[in-house]
C-alpha positions as CSV (number, residue, x, y, z in Angstrom):
1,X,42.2,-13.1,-4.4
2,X,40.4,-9.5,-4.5
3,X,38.6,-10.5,-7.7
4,X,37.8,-14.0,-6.3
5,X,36.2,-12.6,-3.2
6,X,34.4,-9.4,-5.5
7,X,33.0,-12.4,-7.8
8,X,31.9,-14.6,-4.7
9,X,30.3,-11.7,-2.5
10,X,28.4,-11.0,-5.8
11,X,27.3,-13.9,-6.4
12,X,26.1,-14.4,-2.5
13,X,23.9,-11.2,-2.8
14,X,22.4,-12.2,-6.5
15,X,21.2,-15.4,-4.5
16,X,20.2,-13.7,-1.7
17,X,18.0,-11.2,-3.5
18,X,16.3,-13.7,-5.4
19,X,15.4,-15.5,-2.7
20,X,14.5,-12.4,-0.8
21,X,11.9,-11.3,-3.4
22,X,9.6,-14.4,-2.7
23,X,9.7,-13.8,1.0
24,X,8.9,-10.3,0.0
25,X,6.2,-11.5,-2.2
26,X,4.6,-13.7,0.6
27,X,5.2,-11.2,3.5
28,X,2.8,-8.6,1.9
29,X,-0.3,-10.6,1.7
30,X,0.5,-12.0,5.1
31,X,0.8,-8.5,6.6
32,X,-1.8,-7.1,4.6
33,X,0.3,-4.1,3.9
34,X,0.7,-5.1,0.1
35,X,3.3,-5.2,-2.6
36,X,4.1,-1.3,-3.3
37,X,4.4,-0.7,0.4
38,X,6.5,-3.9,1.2
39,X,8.5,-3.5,-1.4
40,X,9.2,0.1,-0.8
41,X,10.1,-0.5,2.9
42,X,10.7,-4.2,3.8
43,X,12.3,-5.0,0.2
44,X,14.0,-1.7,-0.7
45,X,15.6,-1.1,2.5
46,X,16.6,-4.7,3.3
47,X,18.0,-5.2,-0.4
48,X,20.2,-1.9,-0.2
49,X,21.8,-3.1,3.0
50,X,25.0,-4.3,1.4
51,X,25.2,-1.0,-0.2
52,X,24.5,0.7,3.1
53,X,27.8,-1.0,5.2
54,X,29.8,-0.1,1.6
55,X,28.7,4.0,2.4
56,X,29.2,3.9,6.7
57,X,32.5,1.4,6.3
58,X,34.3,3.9,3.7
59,X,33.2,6.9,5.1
60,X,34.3,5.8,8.8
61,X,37.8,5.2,7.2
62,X,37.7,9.1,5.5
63,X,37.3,7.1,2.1
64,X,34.2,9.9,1.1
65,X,34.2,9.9,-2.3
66,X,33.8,6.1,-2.5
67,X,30.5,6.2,0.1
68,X,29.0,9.0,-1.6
69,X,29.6,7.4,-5.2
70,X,28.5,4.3,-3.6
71,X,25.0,6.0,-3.0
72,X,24.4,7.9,-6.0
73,X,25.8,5.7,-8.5
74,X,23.2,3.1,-6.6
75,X,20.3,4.9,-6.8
76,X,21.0,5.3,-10.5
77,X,21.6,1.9,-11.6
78,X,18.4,0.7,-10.2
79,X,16.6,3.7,-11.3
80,X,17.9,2.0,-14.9
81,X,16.6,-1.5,-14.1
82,X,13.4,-0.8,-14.2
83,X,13.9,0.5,-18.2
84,X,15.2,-3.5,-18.5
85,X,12.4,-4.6,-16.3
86,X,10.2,-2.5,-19.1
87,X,11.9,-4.6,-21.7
88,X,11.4,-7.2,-19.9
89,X,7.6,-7.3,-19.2
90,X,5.9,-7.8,-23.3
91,X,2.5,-7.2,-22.4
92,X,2.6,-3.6,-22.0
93,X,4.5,-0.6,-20.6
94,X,5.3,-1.9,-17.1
95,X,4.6,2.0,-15.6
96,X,1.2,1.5,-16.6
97,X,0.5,-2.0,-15.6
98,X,2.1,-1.3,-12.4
99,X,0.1,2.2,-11.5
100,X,0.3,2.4,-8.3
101,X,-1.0,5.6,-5.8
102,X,2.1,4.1,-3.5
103,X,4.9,3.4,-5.8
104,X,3.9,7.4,-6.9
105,X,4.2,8.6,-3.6
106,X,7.6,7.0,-3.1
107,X,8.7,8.7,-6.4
108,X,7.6,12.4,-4.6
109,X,9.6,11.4,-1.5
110,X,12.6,10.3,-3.4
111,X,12.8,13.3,-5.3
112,X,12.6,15.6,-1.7
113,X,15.1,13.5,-0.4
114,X,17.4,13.8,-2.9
115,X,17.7,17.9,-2.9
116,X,17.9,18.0,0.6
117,X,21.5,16.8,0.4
118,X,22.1,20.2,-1.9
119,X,20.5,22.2,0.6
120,X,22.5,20.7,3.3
121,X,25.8,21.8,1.3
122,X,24.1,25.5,1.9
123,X,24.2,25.8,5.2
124,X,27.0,26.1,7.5
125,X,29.1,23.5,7.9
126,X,28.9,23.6,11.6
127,X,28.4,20.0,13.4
128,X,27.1,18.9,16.5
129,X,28.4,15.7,18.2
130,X,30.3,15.0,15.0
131,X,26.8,15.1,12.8
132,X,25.5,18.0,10.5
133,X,22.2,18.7,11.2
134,X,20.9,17.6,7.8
135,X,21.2,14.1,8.9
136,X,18.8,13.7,11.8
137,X,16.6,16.3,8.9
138,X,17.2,13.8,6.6
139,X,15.9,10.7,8.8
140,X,12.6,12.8,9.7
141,X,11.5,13.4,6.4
142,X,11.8,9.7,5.0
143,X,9.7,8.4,8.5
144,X,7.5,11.1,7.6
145,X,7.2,10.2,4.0
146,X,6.5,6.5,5.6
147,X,3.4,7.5,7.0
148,X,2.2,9.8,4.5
149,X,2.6,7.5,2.2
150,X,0.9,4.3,4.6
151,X,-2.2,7.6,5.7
152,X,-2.2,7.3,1.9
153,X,-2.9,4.0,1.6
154,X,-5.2,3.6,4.6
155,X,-7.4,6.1,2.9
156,X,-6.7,6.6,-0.7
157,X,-8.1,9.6,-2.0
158,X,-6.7,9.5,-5.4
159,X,-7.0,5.8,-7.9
160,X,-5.4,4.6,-11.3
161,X,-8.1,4.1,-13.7
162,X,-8.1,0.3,-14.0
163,X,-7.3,-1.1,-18.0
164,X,-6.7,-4.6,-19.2
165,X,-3.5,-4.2,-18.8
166,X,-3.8,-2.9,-15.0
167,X,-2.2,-6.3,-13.2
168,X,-4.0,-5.9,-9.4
169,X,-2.3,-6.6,-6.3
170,X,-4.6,-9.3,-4.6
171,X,-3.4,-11.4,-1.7
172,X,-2.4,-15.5,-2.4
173,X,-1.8,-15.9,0.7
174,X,-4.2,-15.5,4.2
175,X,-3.4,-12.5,6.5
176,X,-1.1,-13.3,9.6
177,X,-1.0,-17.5,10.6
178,X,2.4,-19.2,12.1
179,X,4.0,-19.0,8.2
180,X,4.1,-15.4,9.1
181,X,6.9,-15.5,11.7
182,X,8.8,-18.2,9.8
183,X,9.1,-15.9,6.7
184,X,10.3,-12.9,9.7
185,X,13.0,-15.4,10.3
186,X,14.4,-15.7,7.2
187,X,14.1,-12.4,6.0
188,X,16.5,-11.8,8.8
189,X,18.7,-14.1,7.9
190,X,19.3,-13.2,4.9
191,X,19.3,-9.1,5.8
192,X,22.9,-10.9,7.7
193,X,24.2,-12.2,4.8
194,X,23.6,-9.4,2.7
195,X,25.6,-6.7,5.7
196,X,28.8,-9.3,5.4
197,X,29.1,-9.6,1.0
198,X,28.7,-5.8,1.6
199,X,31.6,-5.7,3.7
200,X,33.6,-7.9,1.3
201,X,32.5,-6.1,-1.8
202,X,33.9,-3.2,0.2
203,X,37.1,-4.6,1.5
204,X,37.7,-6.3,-2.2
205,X,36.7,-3.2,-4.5
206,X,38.8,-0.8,-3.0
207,X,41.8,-3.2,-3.1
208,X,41.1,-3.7,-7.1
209,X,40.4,0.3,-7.2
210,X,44.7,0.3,-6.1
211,X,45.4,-2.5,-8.7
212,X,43.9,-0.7,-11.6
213,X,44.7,2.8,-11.1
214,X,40.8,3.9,-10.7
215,X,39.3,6.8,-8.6
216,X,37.0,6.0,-5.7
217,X,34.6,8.4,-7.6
218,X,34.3,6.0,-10.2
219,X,34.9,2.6,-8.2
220,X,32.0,3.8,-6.5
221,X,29.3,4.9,-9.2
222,X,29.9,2.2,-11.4
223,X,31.3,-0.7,-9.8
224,X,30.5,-1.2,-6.0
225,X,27.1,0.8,-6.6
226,X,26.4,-1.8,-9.5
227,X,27.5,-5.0,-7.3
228,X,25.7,-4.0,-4.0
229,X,22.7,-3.1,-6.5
230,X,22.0,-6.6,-8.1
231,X,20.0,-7.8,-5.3
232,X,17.5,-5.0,-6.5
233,X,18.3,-6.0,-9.9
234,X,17.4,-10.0,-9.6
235,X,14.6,-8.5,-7.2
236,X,12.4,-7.0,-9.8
237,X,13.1,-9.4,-12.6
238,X,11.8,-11.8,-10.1
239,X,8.5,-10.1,-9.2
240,X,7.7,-9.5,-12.4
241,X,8.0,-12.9,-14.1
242,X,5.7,-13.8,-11.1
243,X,3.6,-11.2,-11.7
244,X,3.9,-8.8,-8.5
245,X,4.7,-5.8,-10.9
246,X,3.6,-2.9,-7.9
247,X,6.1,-5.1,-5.6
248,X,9.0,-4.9,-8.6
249,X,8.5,-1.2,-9.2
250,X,8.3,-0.3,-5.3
251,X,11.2,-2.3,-4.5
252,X,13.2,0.3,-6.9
253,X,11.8,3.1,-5.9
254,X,11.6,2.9,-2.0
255,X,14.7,1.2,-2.4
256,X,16.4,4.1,-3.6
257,X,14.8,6.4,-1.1
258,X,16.7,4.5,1.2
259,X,19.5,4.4,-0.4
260,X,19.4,8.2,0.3
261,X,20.0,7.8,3.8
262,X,23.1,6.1,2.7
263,X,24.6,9.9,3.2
264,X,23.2,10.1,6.4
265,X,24.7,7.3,7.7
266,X,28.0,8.4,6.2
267,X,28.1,11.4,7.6
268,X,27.4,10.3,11.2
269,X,30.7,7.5,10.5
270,X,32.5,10.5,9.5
271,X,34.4,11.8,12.2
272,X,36.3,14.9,10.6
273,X,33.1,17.4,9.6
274,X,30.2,17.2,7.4
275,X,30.0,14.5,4.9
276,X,27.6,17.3,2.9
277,X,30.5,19.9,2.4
278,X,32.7,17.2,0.6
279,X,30.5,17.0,-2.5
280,X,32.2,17.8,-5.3
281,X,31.0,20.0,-8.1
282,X,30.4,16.5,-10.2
283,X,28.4,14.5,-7.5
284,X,25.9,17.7,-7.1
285,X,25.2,17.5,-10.9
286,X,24.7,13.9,-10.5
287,X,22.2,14.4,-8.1
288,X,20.6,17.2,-10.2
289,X,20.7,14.1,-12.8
290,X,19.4,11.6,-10.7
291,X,16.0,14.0,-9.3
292,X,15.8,14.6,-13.2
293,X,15.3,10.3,-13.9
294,X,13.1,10.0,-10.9
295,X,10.5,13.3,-11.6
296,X,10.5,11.6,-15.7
297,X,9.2,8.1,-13.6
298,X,7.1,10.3,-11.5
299,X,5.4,11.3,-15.0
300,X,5.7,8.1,-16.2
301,X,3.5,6.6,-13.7
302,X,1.3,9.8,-13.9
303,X,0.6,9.2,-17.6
304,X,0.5,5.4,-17.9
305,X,1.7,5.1,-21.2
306,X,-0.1,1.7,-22.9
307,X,2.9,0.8,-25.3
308,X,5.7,2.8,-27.1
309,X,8.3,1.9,-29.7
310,X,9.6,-1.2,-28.6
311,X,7.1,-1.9,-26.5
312,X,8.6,0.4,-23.9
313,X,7.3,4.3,-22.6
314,X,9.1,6.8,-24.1
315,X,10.0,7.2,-19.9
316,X,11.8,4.9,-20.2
317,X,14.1,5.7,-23.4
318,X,14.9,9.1,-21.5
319,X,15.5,7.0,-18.7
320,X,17.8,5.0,-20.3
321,X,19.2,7.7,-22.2
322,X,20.0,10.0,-19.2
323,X,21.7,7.1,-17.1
324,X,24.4,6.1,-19.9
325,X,25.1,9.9,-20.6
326,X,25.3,10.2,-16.5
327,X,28.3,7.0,-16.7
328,X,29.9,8.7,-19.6
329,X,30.3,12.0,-17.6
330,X,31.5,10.0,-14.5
331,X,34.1,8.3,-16.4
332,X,35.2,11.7,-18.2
């Protein structure tokens, strides 16, 4: 029965995050905000929110390990798709056709976000209503990395030279119009189916972690952070066989910027201390791993490789390389 419901709530988020990428797709030219900046905050944070009830659900119930896996092991495995989004996209190197002064940005604020957890582990471990006060620090510097990063876009003071390659975000759609609050609607919606499979995946996984003997560690950075992950995975497959390569690449990376905050939100479930003083000597070197994949993207973007061997930037070989070394250490 465990497996059955795993499989099922899988399958429901796969669906969902399909269908979610088109309504992301739309909602940017109807907003005008465009596809890095949608994707970053509308698609990122909506497709992470079964990953997000996984964190707060198993850290409320003193299950730490498994929320903090949860998040890092997520941010990984979508830092990885878009190396098979890479493979995916023949024409060229998807970092260059997707150069983006957004998608960059996001890359810098995912990188701050991620060593602020380290520095939390620093200071005291004194709490104050239950929360550490890296959390609410936490929460202020991804708002404040929103509207750098939208002051940014409002007035861009810095361009990617345009190639052949370059693929252009232009609108399909008209700005605002009755379609707009329809799409609202069901990007709702489907933000409510996506809370519930998380809770199942939850509820399911940890049952199958009992059955086969696994650690929560490692239920949580491979499995569960894998599962709540495919809607990010189906997500930018999606946009780039239509072609919204900014929207693919800023779903991943403002995804996972959120998906920082997963800790956040864990530690204000957690009711006996700092969520921050729990990390073990293994998780801190995963997120020393993890700022290490996103500052070789950072570059990636920066340089705009044309074409490597395969077809691929050599970003995304160390990429790749640096994620399957990071589930071999897990495991070991």
């Amino acid at each position: 029965m465990s497996v059955l419901v795993f499989l099922i709530s899988a399958a429901i988020v796969a669906i969902v995050g399909t269908k979610l990428s088109i309504i992301a797709d739309r909602l940017a030219d109807r907003t005008g905000l465009g596809e890095a900046l949608i994707g970053a905050v509308a698609l990122g944070a909506t497709t992470s929110i079964s990953g997000s009830v996984l964190s707060v659900y198993s850290a409320y119930h003193g299950q730490t390990d498994l929320a903090v896996g949860n998040a890092l092991g997520g941010i990984a495995a979508q830092t990885f798709f878009l190396v098979l989004a890479d493979v995916f996209y023949s024409k060229s190197n998807l970092e260059h056709a997707a150069a983006s002064p957004t998608n960059l940005m996001f890359s810098v604020l995912l990188i701050i976000l991620l060593c602020l957890p380290i520095v939390g582990q620093a200071l005291p471990a004194t709490v104050y209503w239950g929360v550490h006060p890296m959390t609410p620090i936490l929460f202020l510097f991804y708002v404040g990395g929103l509207r750098y990063t939208q002051m940014q876009k409002q007035h861009p003071m810095w361009q990617p030279k345009q190639t052949k390659e370059t693929v252009i975000d232009k609108p399909d759609e008209p700005r605002g119009g009755k379609e707009l609050k329809v799409l609202l609607v069901k990007f709702a919606a489907f933000t409510v189916l996506l809370v519930f499979s998380g809770v199942a995946i939850k509820q399911s996984g940890v049952k199958l972690a009992q059955q086969w003997g696994i650690s929560h560690m490692v239920l949580g950075t491979l499995l569960t952070a894998v599962i709540t992950s495919l809607p990010e995975l189906i997500t930018t497959f999606a946009a780039v066989r239509r072609g919204a390569l900014a929207l693919a690449v800023g779903g991943i990376v403002g995804g996972n910027t959120f998906d920082v905050l997963f800790l956040a939100f864990s530690d204000m479930a957690y009711s006996d201390g700092s969520i921050y003083h729990l990390l073990r000597p293994q998780q801190l070197s995963y997120i020393a791993v993890l700022i290490l994949m996103v500052a070789i993207l950072a570059m990636g973007l920066l340089r705009r490789e044309k074409s490597g061997l395969a077809n691929i930037g050599l970003e995304s070989f160390l990429i790749g390389g640096l994620y399957f070394a990071s589930l071999y250490f897990v495991v070991t």
